[in-house]
N, C-alpha and C positions, 0 to 999 in steps of 0.2 A: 510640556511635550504630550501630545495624544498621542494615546495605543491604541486604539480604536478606527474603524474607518466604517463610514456606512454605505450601503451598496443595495441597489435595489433588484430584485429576482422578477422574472417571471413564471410560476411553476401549476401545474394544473389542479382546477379545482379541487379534487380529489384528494391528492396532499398536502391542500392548504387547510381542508376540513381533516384533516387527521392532525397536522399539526396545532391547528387550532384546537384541539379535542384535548391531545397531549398536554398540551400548555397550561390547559386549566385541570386534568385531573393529577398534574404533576407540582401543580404551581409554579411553571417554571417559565419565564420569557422566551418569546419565541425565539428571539434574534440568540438565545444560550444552545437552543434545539438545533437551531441553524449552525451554530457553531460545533456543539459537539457531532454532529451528522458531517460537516467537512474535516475534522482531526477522523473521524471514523475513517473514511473514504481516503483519506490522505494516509494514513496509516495502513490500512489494505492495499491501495497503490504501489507503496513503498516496499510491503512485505512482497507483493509478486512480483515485482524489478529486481531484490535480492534475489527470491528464489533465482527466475531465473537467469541470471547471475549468476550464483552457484551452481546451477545445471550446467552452463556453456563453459566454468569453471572443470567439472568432474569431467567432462571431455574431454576438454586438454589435457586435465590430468590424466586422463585412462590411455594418452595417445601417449603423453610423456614418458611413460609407466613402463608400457610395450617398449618403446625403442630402449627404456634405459635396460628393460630385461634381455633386446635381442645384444643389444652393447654390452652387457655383462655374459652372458651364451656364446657370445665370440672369444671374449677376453679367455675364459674358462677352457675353451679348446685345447 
């Protein structure tokens, strides 16, 4: 079974000469640079969808919050 799949890009000079730059003073394959550059991107993606996520979370919550306070302010009368 291959884990692998190969895929071909087209990206502007300018970051193909930095990655090529990368690659040899890192020793590292480019197709590995490529790789860890999409888990980076894919991971900061991720992280701002939770945030906000959790922002439109604390909103409900803050609405929830209030009504359950004025529903307890009433009971309390």
């Amino acid at each position: 079974m291959r884990t692998k799949r190969k895929v071909s890009l087209t990206i502007d000079e300018e970051i193909y000469e930095a990655i090529e730059k990368a690659s040899k003073i890192h020793q590292i394959a480019k197709s590995q640079l490529a790789q860890e550059a999409f888990r980076l991107w894919l991971k900061k993606e991720t992280e701002a969808l939770m945030a906000q996520g959790y922002e439109e979370m604390a909103e409900e919550d803050e609405a929830f919050a209030g009504l359950t306070f004025e529903a307890q302010r009433e009971i309390s009368k």
